[in-house]
N, C-alpha and C positions, 0 to 999 in steps of 0.2 A: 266917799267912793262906794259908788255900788259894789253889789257880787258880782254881776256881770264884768264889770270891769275889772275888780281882783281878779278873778277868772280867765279874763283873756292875759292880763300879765304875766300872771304864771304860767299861761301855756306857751308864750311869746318868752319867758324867759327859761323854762327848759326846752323846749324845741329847738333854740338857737343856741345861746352862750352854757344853759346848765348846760346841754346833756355835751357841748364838746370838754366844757371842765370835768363832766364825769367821766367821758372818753381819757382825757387828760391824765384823770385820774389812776381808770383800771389800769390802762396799757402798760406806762411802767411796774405801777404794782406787780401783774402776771409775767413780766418779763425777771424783777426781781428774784420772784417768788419760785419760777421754776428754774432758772440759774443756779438759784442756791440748795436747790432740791433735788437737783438731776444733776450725772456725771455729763461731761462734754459729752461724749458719745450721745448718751438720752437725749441731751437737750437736741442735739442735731437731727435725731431717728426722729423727733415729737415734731419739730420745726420741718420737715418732710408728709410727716403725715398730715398736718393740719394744712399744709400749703395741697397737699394733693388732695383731700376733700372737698377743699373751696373750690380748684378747678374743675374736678367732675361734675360738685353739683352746680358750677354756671355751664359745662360741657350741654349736661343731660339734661337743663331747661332749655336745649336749644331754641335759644335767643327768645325766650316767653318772657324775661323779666325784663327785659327793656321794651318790648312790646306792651305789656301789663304795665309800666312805669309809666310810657309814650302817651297811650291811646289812650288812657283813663280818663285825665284830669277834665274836665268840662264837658264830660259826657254824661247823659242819663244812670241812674243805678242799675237799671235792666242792661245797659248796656257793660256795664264795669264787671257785675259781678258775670253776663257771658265771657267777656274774654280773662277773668279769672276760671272762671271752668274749663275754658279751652285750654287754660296755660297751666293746669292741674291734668288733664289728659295729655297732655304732649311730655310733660313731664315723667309723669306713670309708666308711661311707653316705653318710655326713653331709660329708665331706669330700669324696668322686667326684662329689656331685649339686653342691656348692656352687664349691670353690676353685679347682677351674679357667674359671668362666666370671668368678669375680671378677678372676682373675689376666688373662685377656683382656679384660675391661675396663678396667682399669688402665693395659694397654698400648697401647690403641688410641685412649685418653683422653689419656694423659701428663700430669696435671695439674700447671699452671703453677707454685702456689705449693709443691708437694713436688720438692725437686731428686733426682729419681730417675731412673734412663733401666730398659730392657727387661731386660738382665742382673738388675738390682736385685730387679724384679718377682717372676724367675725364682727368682730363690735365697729372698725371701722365702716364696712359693708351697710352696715344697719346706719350709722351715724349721717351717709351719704343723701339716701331719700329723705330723710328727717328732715335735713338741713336745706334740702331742694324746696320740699315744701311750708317750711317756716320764713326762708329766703322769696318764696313766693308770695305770701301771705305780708313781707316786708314791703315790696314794691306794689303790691296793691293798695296798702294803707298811704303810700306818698303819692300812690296817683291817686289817689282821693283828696290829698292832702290834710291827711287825717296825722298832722304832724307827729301830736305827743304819743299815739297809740303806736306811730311807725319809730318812733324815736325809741320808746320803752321795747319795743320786740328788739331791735337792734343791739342794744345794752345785752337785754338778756341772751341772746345767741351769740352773739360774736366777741361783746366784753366782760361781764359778771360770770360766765360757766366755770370760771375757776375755782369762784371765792368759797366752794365747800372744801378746798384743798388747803385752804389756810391754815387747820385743826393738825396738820401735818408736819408745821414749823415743831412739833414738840417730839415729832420722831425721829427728827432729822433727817431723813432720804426718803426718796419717793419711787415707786418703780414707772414706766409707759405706762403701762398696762390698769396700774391704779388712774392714773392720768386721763385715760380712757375712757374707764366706767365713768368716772364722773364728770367725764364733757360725755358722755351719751345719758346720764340721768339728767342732767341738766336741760341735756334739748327734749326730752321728753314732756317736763315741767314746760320749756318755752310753746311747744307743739298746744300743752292744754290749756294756755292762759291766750295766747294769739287767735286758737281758734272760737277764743267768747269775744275778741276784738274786733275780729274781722267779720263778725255776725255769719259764720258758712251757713249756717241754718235758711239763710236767703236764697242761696244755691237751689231748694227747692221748693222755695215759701213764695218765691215769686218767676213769674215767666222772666228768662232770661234770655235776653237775644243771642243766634245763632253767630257764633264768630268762626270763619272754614279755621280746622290748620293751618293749610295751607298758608293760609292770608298771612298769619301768626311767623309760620316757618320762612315764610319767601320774604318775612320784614326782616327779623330775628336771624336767623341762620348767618346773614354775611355779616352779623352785629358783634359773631362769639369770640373772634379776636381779640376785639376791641372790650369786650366786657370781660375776659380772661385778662386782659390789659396787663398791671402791673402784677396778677399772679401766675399770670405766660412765663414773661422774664424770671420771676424771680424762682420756678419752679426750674425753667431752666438751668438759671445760675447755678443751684442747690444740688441739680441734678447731673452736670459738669464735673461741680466740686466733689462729687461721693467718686465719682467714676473716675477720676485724675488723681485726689489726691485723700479721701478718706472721709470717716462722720465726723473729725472732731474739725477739721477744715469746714467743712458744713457748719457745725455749733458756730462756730468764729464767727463766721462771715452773717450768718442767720443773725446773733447777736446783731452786729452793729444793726445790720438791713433792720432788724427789727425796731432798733433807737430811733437810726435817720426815719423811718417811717411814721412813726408817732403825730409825726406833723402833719403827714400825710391823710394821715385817717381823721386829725382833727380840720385840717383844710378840706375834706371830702363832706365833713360833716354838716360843716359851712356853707360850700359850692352845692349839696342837695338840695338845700333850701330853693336854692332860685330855680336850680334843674327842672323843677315843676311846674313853676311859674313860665320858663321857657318854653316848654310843651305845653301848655295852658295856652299860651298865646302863640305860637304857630298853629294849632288846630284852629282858632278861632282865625287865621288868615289863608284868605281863600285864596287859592295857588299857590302856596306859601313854598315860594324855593329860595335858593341866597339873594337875589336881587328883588326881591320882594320883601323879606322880613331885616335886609340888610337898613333897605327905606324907614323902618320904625323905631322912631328913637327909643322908646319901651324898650324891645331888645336890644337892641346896641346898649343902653347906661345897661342893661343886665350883664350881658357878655362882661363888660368892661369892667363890673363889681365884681362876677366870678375870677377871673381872673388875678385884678388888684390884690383878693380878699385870699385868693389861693397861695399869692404869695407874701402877703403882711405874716399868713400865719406858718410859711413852710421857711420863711429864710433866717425867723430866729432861732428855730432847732438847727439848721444847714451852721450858721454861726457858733451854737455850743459846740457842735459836733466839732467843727474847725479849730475851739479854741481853747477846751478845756473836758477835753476829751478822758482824762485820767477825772476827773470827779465823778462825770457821766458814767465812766463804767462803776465804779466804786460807792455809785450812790444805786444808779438802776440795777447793777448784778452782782458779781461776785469777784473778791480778788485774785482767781486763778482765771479771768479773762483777761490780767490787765495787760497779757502781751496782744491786745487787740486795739489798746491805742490809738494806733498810726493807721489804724485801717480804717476807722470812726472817718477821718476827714476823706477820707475817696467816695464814703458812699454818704459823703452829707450834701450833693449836688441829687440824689437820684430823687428824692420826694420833693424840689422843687420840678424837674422836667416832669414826672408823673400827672404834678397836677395839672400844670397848662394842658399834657397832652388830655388828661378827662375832658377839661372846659373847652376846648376846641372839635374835642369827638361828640361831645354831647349835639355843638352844632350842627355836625353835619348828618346826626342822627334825626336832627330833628326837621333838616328836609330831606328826607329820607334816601341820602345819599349813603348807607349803612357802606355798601360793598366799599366802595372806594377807603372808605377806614378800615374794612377789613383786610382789603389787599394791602395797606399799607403798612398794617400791624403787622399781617404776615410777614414779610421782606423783612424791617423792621427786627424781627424773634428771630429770623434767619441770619442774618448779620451778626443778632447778638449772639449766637449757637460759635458761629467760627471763632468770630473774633476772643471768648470765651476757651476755645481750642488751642487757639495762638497764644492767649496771652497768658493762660494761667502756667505754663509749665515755667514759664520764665517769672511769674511775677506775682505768686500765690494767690490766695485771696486778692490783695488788691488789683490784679491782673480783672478778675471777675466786676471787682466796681467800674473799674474803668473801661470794660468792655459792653456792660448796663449802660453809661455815661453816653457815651459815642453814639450807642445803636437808637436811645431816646431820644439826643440831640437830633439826627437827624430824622427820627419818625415825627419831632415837633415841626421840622423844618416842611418837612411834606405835606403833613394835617395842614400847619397854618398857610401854605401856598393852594393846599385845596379849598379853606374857606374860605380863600381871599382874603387874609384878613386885614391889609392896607386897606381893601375897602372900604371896612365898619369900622376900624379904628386908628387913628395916625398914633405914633408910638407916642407921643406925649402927653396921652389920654390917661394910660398907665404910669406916668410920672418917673422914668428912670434914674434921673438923678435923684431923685428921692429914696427910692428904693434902693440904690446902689449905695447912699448914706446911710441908711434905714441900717441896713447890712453891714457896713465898718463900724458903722457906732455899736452895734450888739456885739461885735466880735471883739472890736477891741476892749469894750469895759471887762467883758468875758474873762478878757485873756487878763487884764490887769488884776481880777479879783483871781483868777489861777496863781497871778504869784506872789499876789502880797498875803493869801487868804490859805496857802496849800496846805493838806491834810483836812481843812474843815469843809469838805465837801458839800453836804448839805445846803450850808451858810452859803459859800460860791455861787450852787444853783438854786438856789433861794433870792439870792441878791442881785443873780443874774435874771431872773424873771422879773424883777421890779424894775431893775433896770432897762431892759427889752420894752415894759410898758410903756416907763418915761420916753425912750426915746421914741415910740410911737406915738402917742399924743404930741410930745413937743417938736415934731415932723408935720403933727397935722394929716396923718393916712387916714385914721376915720372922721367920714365927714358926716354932718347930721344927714344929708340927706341918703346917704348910703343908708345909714339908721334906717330913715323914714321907709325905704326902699324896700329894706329887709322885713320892716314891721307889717309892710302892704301887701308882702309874699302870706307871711305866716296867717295874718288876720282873713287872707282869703276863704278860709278853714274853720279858723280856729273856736269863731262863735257858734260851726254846727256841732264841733266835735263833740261828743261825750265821753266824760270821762270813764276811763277803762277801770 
């Protein structure tokens, strides 16, 4: 074997499967980790603040990171790194006019039910632009399809910023505020290592073509729904929950959401892969709107992977969550959550609708039908606000999952009647008896090792993840040529990359 080709292996093997096992990995780790380190209140106030910086900084990129994601892929380098400079001015902007009068209002507010004091504010304030432009710097490296470079920033901002908080299992408690500094030293570290990846030095080492705003803002803008997506809702939920019924209802609910999403973020990690290939290949088609790129089988077997692959990998966590839910908590957190149980199976439906609704937005983003996804999320967030009204005073926390449930179901049911998507695919492309077995079989082994195996929790979701694999191969859901599929996304890349 040549270097070359060890070479593309290993970028084809963390780009894809490592870096979701290391996704796999951190998620419950951080979720353990700060469970057992913070009181319910903390964990709730922390699970607030991190959900509210993700949403400003997709707010205050208005809609530059799916533009910079979009328009990259198959374009000239003069041309990428202009619309990274455009989508680093719009950003700036957007962050000088807005975060510092929200950060003065915050302080001169104090609000009662968030345990936060003036420091807190500070450091989140600063954490907000940091993360806008390392998030930027992310969707620039995948529209390049500079896989491993975009794959490793992602790690380090969004999953690894904990891991200097580990040193802290020997003090036993942890305050916010520690919690803080060290996801803002963290992004500081990701800020200096991304900016030798993304070569910014090019920004003025080479003419860079003129991209207006405008062009950027009138793409992007009706896109921020839909890219606030699943942390619209769930900022909502969070923010229902504090105002109805308190932080440690927040902790609860943040908990499960956070579990059932694991999948989520590992099926996202999966569905990015082709997301660029997708945009690679409607740019390259001229007029490219749905009945034009519907005509290409290329896209179409993509669509139809995303989707597959979104759910191979979101309905065996939706199964644990269903079946053996007292391990789950007792393995990922702590035992003064285990009255959170019974609420694990309401929100084990929400990271599979999540995903379809991504793989179905992504389409219609990518002929450039942004608004109609946006107006649909809107409605959509709106639905889920009342319905969230209504239900939680009768049905606590689970009132909240089930009110998530409803408002996605039917934001899928509008997406998939906007893309048409009878048209590009008949439902047996997707194989639903399959996947509908796929699903029994995981939940029942699940449930059988919960009762012949109870207290060795571990052992359960140990045995339950072996098991979840057999019954995927012995289904037959991955098939080589999905393989082949996935290897022809990444190698698009992979032989210019260098390594970081």
């Amino acid at each position: 074997m040549t270097d070359r080709n060890l070479r593309t292996i290993i970028y084809l093997g963390f780009a894809s499967f490592g870096f979701i096992a290391l996704r796999f990995l951190f998620v419950p780790v951080r979720i353990k980790l700060l469970t057992s380190l913070l009181d319910k209140g903390q964990y709730g106030t922390l699970t607030l603040v991190s959900l509210s910086v993700s949403c400003l900084t997709i707010l205050f990129a208005l809609g530059s990171l799916e533009f910079i994601r979009s328009k990259c892929p198959g374009k000239p380098e003069s041309y990428q790194y202009g619309v990274l400079w455009t989508g680093i001015r719009v950003g700036t902007a957007a962050v000088a006019i807005f975060v510092v009068p929200i950060m003065l209002l915050l302080i001169l507010w104090q609000p009662a039910k968030v345990e936060l004091e003036t420091p807190d504010y500070l450091i989140i304030g600063a954490l907000v632009p940091l993360t806008l432009n390392i998030v930027q710097r992310v969707y620039f490296l995948m529209g390049q399809q500079k896989f491993v470079s975009a794959r490793l920033s992602q790690l380090l901002h969004a999953d690894a910023w904990f891991l200097p908080i580990i040193p802290f299992c020997f003090f036993g408690a942890l305050s916010v505020r520690t919690v803080l500094w060290v996801w803002l030293c963290s992004m500081i570290l990701t800020a200096m290592l991304t900016h030798k990846w993304v070569r910014m030095e090019k920004l003025w080492e080479i003419k860079i073509a003129r991209i207006p705003a405008k062009e950027m803002l009138f793409f992007g803008l009706p896109l921020l729904p839909m890219m606030m997506g699943d942390l619209l809702f769930q900022l909502q939920d969070r923010y229902v929950l504090l105002w109805l019924m308190g932080p440690t209802s927040v902790a609860n609910y943040s908990l499960c959401l956070n579990i059932a999403m694991i999948g989520y973020m590992v099926g996202l990690s999966l569905i990015e892969i082709f997301s660029s290939e997708l945009f690679r290949l409607t740019n390259e088609t001229e007029n490219a709107d749905l009945p034009a790129i519907a005509n290409q089988p290329k896209i179409r077997d993509l669509l139809q992977l995303m989707l597959r692959y979104g759910l191979i990998v979101t309905l065996p966590v939706a199964a644990a969550l269903a079946a053996c839910g007292e391990a789950v908590i007792l393995v990922l957190s702590n035992p003064r959550f285990l009255d959170t149980v019974s609420l694990l199976a309401w929100t084990a439906p929400i990271a599979v609708l999540f995903v379809s609704y991504f793989v179905l937005g992504r389409v219609l983003m990518a002929v450039n039908r942004g608004i109609h996804l946006g107006v649909a999320t809107i409605m959509a967030a709106t639905l889920n606000i009342v319905l969230n009204t209504l239900l939680v005073p009768a049905m606590d926390e689970k009132g909240t999952a089930l009110a998530t449930c409803i408002s996605l179901l039917v934001l899928n049911i509008v997406v998939a009647w906007l893309v048409r998507l009878p048209r590009w695919l008949p439902l047996s492309s997707l194989q639903p008896l399959r996947m509908a077995s796929f699903y029994l079989l995981c939940a029942g082994g699940l449930h059988l090792l919960q009762i012949h195996l109870s207290g060795h929790n571990l052992v359960i979701l140990a045995l339950g993840a072996v098991w979840c694999l057999v019954v995927l191969f012995a289904l037959g859901m991955v098939r080589r040529k999905d393989v082949m599929l996935m290897r022809k996304c990444l190698e698009s890349k992979s032989s210019k990359e260098e390594t970081p």
